[in-house]
DRENPA-3360 file (N, C-alpha, C; in nm, 2 decimals, always signed):
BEGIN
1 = XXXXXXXX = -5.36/+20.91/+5.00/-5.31/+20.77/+4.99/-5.19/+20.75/+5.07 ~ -5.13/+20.85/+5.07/-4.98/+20.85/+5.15/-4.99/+20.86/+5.27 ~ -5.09/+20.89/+5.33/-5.13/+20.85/+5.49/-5.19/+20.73/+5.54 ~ -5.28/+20.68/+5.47/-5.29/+20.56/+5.44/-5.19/+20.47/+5.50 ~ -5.15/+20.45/+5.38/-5.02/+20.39/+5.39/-4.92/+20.37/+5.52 ~ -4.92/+20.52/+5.55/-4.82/+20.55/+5.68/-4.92/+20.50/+5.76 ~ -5.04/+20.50/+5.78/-5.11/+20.44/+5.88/-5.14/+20.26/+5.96 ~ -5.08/+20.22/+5.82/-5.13/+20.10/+5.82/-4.98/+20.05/+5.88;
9 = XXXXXXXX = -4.84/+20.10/+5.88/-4.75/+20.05/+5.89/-4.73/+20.12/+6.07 ~ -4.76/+20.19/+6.13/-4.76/+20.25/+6.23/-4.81/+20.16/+6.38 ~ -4.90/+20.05/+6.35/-4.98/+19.99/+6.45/-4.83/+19.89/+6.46 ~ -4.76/+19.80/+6.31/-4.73/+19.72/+6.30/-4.59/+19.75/+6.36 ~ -4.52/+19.84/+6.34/-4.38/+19.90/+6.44/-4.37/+19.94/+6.52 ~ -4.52/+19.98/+6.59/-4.51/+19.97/+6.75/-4.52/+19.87/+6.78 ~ -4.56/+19.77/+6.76/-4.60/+19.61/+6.79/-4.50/+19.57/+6.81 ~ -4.42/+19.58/+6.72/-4.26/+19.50/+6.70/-4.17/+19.55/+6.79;
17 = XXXXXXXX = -4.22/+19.68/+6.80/-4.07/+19.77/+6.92/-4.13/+19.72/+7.06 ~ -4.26/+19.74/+7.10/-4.31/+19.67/+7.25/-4.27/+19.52/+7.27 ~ -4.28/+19.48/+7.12/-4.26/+19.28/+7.17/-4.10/+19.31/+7.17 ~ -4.00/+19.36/+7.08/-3.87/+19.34/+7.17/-3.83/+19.40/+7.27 ~ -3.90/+19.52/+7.32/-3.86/+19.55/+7.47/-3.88/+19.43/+7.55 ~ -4.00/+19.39/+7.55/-4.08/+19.30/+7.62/-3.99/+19.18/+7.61 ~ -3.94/+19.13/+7.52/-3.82/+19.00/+7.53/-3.71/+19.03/+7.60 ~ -3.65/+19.17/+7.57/-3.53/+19.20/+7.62/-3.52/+19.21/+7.76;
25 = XXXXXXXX = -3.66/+19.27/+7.81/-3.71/+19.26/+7.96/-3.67/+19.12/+8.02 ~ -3.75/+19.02/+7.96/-3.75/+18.86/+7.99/-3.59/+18.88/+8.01 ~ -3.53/+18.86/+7.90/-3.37/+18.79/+7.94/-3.28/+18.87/+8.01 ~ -3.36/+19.02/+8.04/-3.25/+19.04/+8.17/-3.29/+18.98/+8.28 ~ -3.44/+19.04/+8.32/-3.46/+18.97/+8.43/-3.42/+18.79/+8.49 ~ -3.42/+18.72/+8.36/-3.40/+18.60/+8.40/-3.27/+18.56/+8.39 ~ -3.14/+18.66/+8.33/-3.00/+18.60/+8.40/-3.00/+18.69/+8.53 ~ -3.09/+18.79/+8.52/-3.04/+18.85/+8.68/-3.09/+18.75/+8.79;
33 = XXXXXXXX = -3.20/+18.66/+8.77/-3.26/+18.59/+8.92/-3.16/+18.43/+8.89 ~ -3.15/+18.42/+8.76/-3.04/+18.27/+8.73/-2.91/+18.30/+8.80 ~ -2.88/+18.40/+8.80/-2.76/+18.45/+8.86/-2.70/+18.35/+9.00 ~ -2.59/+18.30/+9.07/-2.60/+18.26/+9.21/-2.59/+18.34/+9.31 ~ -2.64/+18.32/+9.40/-2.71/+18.41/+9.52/-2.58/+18.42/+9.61 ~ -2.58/+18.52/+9.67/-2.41/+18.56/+9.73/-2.37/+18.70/+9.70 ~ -2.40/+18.70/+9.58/-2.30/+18.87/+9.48/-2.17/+18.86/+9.48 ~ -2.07/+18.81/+9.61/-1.90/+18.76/+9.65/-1.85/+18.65/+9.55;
41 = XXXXXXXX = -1.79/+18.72/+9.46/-1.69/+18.60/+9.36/-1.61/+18.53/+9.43 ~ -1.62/+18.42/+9.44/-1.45/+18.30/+9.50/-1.36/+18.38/+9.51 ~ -1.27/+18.39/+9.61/-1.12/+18.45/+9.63/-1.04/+18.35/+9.59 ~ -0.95/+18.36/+9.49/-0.87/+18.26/+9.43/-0.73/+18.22/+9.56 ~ -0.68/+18.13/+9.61/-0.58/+18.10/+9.67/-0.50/+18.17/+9.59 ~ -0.36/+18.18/+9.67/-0.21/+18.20/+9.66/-0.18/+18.08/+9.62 ~ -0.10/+18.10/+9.50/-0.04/+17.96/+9.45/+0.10/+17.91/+9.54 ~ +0.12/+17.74/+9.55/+0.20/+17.72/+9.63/+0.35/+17.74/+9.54;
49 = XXXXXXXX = +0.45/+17.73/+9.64/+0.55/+17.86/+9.59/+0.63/+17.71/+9.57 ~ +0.69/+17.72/+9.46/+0.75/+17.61/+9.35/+0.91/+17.66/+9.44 ~ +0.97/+17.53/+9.43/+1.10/+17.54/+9.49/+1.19/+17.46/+9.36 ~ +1.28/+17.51/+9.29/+1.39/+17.42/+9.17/+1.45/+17.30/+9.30 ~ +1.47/+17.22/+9.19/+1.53/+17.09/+9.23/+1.73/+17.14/+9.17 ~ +1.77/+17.13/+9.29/+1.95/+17.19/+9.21/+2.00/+17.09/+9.15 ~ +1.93/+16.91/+9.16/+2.03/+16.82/+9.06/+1.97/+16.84/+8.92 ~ +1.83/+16.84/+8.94/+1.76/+16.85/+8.79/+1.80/+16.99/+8.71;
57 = XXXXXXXX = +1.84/+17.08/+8.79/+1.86/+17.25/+8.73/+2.07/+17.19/+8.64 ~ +2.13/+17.11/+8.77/+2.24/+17.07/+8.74/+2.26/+17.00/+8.58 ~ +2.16/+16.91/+8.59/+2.17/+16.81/+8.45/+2.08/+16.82/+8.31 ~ +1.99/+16.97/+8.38/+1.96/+17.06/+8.28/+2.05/+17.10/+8.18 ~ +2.13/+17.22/+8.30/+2.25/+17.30/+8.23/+2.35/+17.19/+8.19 ~ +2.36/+17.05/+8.19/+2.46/+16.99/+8.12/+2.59/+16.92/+8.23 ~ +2.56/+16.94/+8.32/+2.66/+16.89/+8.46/+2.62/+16.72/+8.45 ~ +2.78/+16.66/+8.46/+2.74/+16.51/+8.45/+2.70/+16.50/+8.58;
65 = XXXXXXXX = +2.66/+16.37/+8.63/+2.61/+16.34/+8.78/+2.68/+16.21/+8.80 ~ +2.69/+16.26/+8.91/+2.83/+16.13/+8.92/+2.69/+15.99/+9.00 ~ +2.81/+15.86/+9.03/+2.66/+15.75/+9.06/+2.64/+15.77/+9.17 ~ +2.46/+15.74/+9.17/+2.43/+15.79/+9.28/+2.37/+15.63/+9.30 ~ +2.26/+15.69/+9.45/+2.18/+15.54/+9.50/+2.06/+15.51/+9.33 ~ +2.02/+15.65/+9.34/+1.90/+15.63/+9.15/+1.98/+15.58/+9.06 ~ +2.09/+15.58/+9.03/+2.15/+15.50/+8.89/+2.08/+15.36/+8.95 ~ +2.05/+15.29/+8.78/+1.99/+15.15/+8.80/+2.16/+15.08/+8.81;
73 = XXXXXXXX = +2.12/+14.97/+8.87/+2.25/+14.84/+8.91/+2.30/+14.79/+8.79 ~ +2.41/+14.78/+8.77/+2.45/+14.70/+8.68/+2.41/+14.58/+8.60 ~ +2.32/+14.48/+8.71/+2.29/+14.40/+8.66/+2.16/+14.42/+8.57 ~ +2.10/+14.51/+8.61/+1.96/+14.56/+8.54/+2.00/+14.61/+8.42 ~ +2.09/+14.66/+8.39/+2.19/+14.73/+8.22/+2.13/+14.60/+8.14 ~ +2.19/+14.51/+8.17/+2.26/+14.43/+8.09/+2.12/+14.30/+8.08 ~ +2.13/+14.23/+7.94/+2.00/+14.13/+7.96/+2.08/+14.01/+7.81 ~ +2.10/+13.90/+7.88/+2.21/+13.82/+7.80/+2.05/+13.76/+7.72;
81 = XXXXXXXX = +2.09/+13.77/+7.57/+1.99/+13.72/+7.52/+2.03/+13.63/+7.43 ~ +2.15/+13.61/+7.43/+2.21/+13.45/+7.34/+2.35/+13.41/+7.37 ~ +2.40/+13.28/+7.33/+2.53/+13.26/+7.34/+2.60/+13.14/+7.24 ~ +2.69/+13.21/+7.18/+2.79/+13.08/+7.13/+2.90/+13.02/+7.18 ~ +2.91/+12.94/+7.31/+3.05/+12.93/+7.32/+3.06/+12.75/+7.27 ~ +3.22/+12.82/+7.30/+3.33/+12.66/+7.25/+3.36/+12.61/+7.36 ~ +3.34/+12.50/+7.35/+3.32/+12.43/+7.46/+3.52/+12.41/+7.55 ~ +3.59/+12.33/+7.43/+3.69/+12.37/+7.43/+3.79/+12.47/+7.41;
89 = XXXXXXXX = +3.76/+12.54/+7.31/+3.90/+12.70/+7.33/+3.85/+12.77/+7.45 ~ +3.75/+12.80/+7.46/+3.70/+12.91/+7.57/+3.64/+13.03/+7.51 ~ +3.67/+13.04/+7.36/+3.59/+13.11/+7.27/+3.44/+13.14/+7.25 ~ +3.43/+13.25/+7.19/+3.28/+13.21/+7.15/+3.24/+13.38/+7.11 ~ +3.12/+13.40/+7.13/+2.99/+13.51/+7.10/+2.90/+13.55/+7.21 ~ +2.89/+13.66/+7.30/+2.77/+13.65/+7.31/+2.65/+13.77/+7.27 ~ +2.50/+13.73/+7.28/+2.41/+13.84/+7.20/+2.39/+13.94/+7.36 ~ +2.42/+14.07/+7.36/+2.38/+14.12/+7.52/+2.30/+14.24/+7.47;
97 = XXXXXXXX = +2.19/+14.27/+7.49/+2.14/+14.40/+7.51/+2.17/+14.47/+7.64 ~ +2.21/+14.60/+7.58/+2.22/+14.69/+7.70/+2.12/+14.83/+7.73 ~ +2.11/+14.87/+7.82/+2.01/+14.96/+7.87/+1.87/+14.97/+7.77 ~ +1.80/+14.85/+7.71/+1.70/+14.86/+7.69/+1.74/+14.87/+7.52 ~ +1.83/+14.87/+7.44/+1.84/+14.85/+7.32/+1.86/+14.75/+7.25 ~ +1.88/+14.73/+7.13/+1.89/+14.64/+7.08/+1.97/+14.55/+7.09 ~ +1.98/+14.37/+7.13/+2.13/+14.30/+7.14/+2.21/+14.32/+7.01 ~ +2.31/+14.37/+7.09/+2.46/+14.33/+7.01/+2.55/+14.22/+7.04;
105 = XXXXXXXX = +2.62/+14.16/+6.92/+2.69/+14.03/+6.97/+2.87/+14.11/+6.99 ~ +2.90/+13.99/+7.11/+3.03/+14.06/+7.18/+3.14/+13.94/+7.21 ~ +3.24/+13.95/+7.12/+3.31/+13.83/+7.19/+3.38/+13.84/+7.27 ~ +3.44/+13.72/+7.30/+3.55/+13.72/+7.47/+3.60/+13.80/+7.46 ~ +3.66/+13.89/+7.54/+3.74/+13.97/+7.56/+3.72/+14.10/+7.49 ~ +3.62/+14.15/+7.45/+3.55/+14.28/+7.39/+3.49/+14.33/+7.53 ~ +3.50/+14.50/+7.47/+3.45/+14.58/+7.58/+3.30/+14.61/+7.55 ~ +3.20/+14.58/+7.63/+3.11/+14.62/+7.63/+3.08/+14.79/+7.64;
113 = XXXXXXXX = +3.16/+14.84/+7.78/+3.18/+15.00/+7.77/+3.28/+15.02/+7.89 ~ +3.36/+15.13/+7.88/+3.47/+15.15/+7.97/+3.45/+15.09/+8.07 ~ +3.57/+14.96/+8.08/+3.61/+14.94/+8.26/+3.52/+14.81/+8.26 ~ +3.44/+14.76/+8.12/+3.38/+14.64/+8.16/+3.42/+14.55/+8.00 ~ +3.45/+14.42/+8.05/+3.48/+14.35/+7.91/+3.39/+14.21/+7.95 ~ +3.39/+14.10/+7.86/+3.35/+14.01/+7.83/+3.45/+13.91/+7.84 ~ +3.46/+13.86/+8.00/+3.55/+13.76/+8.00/+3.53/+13.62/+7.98 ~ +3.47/+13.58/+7.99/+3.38/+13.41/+7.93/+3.26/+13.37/+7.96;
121 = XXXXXXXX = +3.27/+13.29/+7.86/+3.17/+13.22/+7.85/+3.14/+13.09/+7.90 ~ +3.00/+13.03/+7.96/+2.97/+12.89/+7.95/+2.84/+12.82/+7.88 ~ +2.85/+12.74/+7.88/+2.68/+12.70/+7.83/+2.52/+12.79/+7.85 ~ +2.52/+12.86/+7.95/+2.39/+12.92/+7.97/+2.45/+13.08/+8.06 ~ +2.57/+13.11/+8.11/+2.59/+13.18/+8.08/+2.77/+13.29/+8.06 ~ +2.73/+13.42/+8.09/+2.85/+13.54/+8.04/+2.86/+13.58/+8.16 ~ +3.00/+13.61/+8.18/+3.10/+13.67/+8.29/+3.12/+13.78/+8.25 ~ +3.12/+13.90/+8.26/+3.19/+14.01/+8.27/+3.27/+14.04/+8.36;
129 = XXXXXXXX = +3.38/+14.16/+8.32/+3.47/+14.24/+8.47/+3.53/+14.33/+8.42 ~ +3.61/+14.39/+8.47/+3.70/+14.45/+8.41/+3.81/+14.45/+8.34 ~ +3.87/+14.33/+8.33/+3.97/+14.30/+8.25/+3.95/+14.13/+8.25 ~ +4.00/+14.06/+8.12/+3.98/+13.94/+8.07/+4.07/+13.85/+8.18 ~ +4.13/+13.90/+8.27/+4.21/+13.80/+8.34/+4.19/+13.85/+8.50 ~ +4.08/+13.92/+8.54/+4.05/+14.01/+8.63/+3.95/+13.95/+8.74 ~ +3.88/+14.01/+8.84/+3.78/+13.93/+8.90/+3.65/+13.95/+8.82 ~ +3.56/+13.85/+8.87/+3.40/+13.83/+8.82/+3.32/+13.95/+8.84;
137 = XXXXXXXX = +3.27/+14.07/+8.76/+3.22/+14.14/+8.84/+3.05/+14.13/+8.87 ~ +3.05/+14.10/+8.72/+2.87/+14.04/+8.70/+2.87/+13.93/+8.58 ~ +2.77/+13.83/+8.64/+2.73/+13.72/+8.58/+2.60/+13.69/+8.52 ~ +2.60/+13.73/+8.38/+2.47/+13.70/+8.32/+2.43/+13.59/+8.25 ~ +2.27/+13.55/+8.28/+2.24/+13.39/+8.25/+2.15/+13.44/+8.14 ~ +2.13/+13.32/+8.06/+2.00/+13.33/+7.93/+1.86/+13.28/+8.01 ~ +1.78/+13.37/+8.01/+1.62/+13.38/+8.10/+1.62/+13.22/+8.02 ~ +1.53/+13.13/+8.15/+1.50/+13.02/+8.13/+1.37/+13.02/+8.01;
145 = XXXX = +1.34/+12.91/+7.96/+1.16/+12.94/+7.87/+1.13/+12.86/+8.00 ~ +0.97/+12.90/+7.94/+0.85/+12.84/+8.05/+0.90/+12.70/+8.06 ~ +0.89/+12.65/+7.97/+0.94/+12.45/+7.94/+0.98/+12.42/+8.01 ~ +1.13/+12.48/+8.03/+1.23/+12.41/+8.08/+1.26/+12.36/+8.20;
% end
């Protein structure tokens, strides 16, 4: 009986071992001819040779930069976005946002930031300079609406 047995399972394990040679055959042969024709891998370039920038390395490490032609203009800082004045004292408020933040309100004769103040006011618009009794250095108007 015990040959039998072993006999019956003998046809079926060779079957099995020829069909997976037989597959394993298939998928060499077919990534070997899929393969691309040449045998020579790409030669990769020399990468191009990076040169540091000395102002960017400069304001990296923390070096101020003094003004250059790239500092934006003064007038571009500044964006008058309201005004109170008195018609008579010469008093008043104005709303100014500076470098893109939120308006703050500034009266006559307040510094905006070192070396610039808020010398007056008119109906539509703000004078700045350097000092309240000083020359005009920049003059900002309230942007017109479409309407007007």
């Amino acid at each position: 009986m015990a040959t039998l047995t072993h006999s019956r399972w003998a046809p079926r394990l060779a079957t099995l071992a020829l069909s997976a040679l037989a597959g394993a055959c298939v998928v060499y042969w077919g990534l070997k001819l899929s393969a691309p024709a040449g045998g020579a891998s790409p030669v990769a370039s020399a990468p191009e040779q990076v040169t540091a920038d000395p102002l960017a390395l400069a304001k990296l490490l923390g070096a101020q930069a003094a003004a250059t032609a790239d500092a934006p203009s003064l007038a571009s800082r500044f964006v008058l976005m309201g005004l109170l004045a008195g018609t008579t004292s010469g008093e008043g408020a104005a709303l100014i946002a500076m470098d893109g933040k939120p308006a703050r309100p500034y009266r006559v004769g307040a510094s905006l930031e070192p070396g610039l103040v808020l010398q007056s006011l008119s109906r539509r618009a703000a004078r700045l300079g350097p000092a309240v009794e000083g020359a005009t250095t920049l003059t900002l108007e309230i942007p017109r609406q479409k309407d007007e």
